[in-house]
VEXTIFI-70115 format. One record per residue (C-alpha): residue number from 0; residue in three letters; z, x, y. Coordinates in Angstrom, 1 decimal, always signed. Layout:
// residues N
{seq->NUM type->ALA z->Z x->X y->Y}
...
***
This chain:
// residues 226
{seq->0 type->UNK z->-20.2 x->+9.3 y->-16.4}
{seq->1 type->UNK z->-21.5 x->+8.2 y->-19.7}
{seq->2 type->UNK z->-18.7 x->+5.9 y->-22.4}
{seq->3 type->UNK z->-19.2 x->+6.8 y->-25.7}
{seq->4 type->UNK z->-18.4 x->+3.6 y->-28.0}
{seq->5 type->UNK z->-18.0 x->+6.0 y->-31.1}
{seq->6 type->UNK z->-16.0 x->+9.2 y->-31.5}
{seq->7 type->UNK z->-17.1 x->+11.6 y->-35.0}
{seq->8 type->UNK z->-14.9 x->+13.6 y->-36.0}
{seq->9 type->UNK z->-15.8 x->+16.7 y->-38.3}
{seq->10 type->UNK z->-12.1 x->+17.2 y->-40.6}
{seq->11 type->UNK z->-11.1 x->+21.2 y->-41.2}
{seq->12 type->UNK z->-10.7 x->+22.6 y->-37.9}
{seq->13 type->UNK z->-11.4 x->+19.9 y->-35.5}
{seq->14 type->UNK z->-9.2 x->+16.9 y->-36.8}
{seq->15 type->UNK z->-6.7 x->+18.6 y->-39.1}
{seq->16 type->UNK z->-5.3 x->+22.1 y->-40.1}
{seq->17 type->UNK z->-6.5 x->+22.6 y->-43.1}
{seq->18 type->UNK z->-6.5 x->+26.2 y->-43.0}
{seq->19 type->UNK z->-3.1 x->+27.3 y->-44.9}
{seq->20 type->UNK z->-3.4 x->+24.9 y->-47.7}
{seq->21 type->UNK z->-6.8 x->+26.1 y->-48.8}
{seq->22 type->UNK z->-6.4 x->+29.6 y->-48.0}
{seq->23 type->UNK z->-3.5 x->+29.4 y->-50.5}
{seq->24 type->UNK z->-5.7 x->+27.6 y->-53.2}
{seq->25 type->UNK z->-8.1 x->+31.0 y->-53.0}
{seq->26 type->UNK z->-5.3 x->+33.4 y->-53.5}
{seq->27 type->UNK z->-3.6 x->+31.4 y->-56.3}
{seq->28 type->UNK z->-7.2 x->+32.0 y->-57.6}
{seq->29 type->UNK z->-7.3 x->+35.7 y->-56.9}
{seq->30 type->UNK z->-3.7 x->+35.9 y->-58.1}
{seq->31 type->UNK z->-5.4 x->+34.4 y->-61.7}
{seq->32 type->UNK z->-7.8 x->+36.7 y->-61.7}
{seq->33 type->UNK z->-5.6 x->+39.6 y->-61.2}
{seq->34 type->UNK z->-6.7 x->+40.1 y->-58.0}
{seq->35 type->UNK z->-5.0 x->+41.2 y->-54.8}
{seq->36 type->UNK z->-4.1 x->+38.3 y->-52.5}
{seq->37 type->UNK z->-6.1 x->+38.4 y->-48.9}
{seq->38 type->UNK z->-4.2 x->+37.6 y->-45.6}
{seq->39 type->UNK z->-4.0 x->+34.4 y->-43.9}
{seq->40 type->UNK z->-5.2 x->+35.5 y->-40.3}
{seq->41 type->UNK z->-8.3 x->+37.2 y->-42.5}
{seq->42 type->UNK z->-8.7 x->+34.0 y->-44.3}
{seq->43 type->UNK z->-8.8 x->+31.4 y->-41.5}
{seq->44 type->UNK z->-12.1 x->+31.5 y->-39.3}
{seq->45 type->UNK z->-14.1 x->+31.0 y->-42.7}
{seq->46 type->UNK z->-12.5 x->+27.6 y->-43.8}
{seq->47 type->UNK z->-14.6 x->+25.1 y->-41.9}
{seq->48 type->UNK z->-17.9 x->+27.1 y->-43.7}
{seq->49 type->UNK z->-16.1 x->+26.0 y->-47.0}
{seq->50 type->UNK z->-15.2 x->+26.8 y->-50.5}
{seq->51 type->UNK z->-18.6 x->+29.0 y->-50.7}
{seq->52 type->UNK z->-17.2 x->+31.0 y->-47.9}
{seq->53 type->UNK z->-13.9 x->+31.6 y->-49.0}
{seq->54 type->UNK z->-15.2 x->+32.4 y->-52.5}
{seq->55 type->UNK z->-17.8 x->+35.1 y->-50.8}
{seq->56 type->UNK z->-14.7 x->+36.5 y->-49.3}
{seq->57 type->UNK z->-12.6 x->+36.3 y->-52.5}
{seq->58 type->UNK z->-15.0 x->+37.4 y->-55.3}
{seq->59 type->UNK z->-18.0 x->+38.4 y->-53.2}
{seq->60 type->UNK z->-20.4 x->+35.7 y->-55.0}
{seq->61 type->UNK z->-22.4 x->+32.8 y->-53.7}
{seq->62 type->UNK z->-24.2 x->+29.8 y->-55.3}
{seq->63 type->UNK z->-26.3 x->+30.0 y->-58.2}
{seq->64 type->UNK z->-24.8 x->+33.7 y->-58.8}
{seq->65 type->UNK z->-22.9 x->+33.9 y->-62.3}
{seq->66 type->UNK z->-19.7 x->+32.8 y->-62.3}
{seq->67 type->UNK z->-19.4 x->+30.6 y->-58.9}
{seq->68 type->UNK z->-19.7 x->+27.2 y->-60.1}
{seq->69 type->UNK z->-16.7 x->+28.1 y->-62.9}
{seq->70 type->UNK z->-14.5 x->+29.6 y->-59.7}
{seq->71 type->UNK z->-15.5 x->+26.7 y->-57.4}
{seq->72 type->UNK z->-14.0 x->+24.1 y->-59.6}
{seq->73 type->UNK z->-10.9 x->+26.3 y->-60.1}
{seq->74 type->UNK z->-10.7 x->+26.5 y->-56.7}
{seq->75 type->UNK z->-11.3 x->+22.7 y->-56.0}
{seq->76 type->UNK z->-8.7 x->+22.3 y->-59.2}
{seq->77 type->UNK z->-5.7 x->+24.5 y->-57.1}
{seq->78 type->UNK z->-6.7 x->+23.1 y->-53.7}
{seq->79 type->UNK z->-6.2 x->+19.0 y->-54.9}
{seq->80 type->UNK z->-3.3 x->+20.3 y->-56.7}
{seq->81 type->UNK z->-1.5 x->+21.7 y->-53.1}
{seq->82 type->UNK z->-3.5 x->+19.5 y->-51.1}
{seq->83 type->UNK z->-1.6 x->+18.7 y->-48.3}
{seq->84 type->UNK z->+1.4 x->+20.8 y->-48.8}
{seq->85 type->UNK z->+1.0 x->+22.3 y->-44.7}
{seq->86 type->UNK z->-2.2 x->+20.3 y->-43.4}
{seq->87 type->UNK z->-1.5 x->+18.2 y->-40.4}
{seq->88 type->UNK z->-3.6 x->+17.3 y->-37.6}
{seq->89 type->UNK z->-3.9 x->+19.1 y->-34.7}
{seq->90 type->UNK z->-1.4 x->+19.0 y->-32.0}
{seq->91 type->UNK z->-2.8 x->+16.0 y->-29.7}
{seq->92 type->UNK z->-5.4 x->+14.1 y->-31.7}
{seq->93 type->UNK z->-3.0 x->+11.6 y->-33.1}
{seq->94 type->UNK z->-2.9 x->+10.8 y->-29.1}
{seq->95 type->UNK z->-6.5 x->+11.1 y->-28.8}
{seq->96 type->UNK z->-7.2 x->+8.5 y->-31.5}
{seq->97 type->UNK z->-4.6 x->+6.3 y->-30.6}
{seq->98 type->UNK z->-6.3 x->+5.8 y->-27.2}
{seq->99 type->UNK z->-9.6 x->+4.9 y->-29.3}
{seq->100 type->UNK z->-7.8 x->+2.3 y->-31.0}
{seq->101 type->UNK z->-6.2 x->+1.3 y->-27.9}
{seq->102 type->UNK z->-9.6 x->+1.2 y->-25.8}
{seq->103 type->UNK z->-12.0 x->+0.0 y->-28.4}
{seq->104 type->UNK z->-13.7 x->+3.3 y->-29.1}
{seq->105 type->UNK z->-14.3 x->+3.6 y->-32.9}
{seq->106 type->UNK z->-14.0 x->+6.9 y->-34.9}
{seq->107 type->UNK z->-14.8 x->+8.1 y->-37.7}
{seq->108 type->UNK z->-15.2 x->+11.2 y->-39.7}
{seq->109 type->UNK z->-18.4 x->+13.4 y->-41.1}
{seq->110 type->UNK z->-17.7 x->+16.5 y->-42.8}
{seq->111 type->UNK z->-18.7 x->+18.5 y->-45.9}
{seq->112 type->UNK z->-15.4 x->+18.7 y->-47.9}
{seq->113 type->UNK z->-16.3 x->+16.5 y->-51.3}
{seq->114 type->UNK z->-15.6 x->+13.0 y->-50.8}
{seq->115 type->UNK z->-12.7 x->+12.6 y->-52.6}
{seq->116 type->UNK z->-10.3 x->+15.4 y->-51.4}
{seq->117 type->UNK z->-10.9 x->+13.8 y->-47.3}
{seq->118 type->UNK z->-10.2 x->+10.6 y->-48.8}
{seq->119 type->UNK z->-7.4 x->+11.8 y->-50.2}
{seq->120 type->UNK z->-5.9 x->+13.8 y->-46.9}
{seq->121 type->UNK z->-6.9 x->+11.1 y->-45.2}
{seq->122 type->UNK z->-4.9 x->+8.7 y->-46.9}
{seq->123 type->UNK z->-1.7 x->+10.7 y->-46.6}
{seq->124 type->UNK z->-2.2 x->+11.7 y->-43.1}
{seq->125 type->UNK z->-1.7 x->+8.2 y->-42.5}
{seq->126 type->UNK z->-5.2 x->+7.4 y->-41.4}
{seq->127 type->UNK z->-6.8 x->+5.1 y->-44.0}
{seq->128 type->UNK z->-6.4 x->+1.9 y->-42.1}
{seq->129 type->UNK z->-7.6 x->+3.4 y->-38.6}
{seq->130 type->UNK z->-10.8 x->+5.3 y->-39.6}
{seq->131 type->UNK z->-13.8 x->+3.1 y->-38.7}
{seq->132 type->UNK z->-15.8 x->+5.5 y->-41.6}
{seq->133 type->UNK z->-15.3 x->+8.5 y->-43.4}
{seq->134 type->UNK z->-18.2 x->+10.6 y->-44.8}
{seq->135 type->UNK z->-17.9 x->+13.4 y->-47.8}
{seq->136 type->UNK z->-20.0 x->+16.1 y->-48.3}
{seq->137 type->UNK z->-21.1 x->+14.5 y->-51.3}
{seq->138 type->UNK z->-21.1 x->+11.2 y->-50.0}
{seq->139 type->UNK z->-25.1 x->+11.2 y->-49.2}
{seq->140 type->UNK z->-27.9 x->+13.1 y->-50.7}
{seq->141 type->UNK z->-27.9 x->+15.5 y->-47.3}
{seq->142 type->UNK z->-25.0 x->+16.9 y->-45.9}
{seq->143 type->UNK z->-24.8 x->+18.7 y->-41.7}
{seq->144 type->UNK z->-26.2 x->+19.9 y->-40.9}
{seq->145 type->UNK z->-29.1 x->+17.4 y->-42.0}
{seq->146 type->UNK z->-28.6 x->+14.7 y->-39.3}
{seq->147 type->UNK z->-28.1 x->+11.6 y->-42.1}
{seq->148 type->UNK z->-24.4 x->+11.7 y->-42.3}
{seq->149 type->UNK z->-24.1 x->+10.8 y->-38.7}
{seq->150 type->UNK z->-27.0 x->+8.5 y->-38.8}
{seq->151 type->UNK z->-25.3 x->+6.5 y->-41.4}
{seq->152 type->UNK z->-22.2 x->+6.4 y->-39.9}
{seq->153 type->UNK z->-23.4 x->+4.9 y->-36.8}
{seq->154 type->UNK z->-25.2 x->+2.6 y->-38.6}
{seq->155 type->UNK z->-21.9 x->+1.8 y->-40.8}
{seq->156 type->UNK z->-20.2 x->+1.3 y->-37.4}
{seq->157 type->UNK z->-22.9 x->-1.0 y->-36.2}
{seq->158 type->UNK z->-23.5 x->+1.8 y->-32.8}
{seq->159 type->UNK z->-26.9 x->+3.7 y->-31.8}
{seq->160 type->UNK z->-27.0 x->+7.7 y->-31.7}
{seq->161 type->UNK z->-26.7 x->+7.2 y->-28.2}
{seq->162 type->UNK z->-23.3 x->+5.3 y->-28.3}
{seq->163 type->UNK z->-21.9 x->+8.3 y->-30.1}
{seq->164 type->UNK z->-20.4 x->+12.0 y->-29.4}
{seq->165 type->UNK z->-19.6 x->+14.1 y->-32.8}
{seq->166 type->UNK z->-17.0 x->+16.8 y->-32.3}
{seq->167 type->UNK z->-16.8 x->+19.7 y->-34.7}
{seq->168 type->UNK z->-16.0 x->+23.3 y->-35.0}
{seq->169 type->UNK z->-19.3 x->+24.6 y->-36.4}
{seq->170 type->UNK z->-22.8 x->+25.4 y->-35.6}
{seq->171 type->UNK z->-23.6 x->+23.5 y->-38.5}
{seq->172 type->UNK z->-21.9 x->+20.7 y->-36.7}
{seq->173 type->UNK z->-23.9 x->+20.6 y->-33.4}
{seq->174 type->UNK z->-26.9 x->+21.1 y->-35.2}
{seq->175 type->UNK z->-26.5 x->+18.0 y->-36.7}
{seq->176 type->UNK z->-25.4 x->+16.0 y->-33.9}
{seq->177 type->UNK z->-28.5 x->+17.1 y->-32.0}
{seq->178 type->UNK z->-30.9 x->+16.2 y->-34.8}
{seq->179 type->UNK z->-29.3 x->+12.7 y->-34.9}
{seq->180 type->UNK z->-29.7 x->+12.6 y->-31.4}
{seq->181 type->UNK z->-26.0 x->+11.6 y->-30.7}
{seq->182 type->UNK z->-23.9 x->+13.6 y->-28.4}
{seq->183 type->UNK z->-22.0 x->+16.9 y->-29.5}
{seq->184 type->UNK z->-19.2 x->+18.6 y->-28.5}
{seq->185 type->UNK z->-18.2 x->+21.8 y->-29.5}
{seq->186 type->UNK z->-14.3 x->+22.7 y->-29.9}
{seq->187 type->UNK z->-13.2 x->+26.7 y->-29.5}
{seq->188 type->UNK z->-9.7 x->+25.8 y->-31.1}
{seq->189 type->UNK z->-10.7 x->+25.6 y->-34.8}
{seq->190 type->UNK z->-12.2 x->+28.1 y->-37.6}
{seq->191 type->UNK z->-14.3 x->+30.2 y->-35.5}
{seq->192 type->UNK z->-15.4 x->+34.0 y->-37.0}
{seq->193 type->UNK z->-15.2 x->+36.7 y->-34.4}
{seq->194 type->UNK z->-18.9 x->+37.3 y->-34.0}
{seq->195 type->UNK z->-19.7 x->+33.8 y->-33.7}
{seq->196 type->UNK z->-19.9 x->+32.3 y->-30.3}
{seq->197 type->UNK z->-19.8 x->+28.4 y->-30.0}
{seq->198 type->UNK z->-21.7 x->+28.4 y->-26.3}
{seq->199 type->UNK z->-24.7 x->+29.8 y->-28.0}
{seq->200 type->UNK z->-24.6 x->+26.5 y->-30.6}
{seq->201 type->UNK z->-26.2 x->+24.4 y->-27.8}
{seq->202 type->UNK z->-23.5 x->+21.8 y->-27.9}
{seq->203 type->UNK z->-24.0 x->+19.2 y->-24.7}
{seq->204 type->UNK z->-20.0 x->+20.1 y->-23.9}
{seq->205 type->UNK z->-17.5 x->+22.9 y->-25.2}
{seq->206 type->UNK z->-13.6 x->+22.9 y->-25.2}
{seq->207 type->UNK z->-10.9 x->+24.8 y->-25.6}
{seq->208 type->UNK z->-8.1 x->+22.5 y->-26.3}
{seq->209 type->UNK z->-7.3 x->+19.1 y->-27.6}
{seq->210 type->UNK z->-6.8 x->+17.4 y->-24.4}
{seq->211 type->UNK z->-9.9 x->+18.2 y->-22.6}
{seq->212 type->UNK z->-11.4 x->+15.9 y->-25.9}
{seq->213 type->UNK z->-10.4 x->+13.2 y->-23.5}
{seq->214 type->UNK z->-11.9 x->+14.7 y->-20.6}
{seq->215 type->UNK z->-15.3 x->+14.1 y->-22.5}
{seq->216 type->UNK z->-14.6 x->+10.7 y->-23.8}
{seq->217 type->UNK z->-12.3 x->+8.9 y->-20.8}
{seq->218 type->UNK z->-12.0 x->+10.8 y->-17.5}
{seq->219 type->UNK z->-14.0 x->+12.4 y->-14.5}
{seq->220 type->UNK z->-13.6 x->+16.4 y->-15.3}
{seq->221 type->UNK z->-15.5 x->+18.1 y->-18.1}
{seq->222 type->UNK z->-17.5 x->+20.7 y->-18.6}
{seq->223 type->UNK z->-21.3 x->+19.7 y->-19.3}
{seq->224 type->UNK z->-23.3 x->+22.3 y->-20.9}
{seq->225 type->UNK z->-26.4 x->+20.6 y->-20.7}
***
């Protein structure tokens, strides 16, 4: 079975829970606007596609319409302020990334969320000093799914696309692991709209849980979708 010497992590969905904290920041928005809040469980498969998601959902506009970039730095503005009021990472990767630090497997995380909101999060989900690299949305002219934000991180990590596996929630993710060339691992537990389905994303392994992350990475059993 193939070792993997680097672990990417996409954040919202895949590493950590970000979903109540910036569902919240949209309807303190709405609420501003005078409009009516939307639920939570309506809310949540759309956060790993992003503010311009949740803003399609809220207001019904999209970039370069009138009025997005005025309620995307409002949103940004309410989400920084609650930041990490009910984020947390998922239930088992603090054990997952323990047992990279333990085994010598770097990680690291790529993701679109602007720079300095993950670097933020990261910092107070206490793991500043155990990140090997962590990549904004804005940290690089290209963002996934262009393949450069994993590219660079494995050359910031000193590895080759073939020493690496990048795990993440979206199609947007696999595309660009597979255009990096690094392997990619699709996970069924994070932000996932009802009409999308993750095995047609062509991700070389697909999970449902936590654990089975170390199925792909460590053990014998896994599901290759190769």
């Amino acid at each position: 079975m193939k070792k993997y010497r680097l672990a990417l992590f996409d954040f919202d969905g895949t590493l950590a829970d970000t979903a109540r904290d910036m569902a919240n920041a949209l309807n303190y928005l709405l609420e501003e606007e005078s409009k009516e809040r939307i639920p939570f469980e309506k809310l949540r498969p759309h956060v790993s596609n992003g503010t311009p998601a949740l803003l399609r959902l809220g207001f019904g506009c999209s970039p370069g319409e009138d009025r997005f970039e005025e309620l995307r730095l409002r949103f940004l503005g309410l989400y920084e302020k609650y930041l990490c009021v009910h984020t947390k990472l998922f239930p088992g990767i603090p054990s997952i990334l323990n047992r990279c630090n333990e085994t010598g497997v770097l990680w690291g995380i790529v993701t679109n969320k602007p720079e300095y909101l993950t670097l933020r999060l990261v910092d107070q989900l206490d793991l500043a000093d155990k990140a090997s690299c962590v990549i904004g949305g804005d940290s690089l002219p290209q963002r996934k799914p262009h393949p450069l934000p994993i590219t660079h991180a494995c050359k910031l990590t000193d590895t080759t696309p073939d020493d690496c596996l990048f795990i993440g929630d979206s199609v947007r993710d696999i595309e660009a692991g597979s255009a990096a060339g690094v392997g990619t691992l699709a996970v069924t537990y994070g932000y996932i709209p009802p009409d999308d389905d993750p095995i047609a994303w062509g991700a070389d392994f697909i999970v449902d849980t936590v654990p089975e992350i170390s199925a792909i990475l460590w053990d014998s059993c896994h599901r290759d979708l190769r």
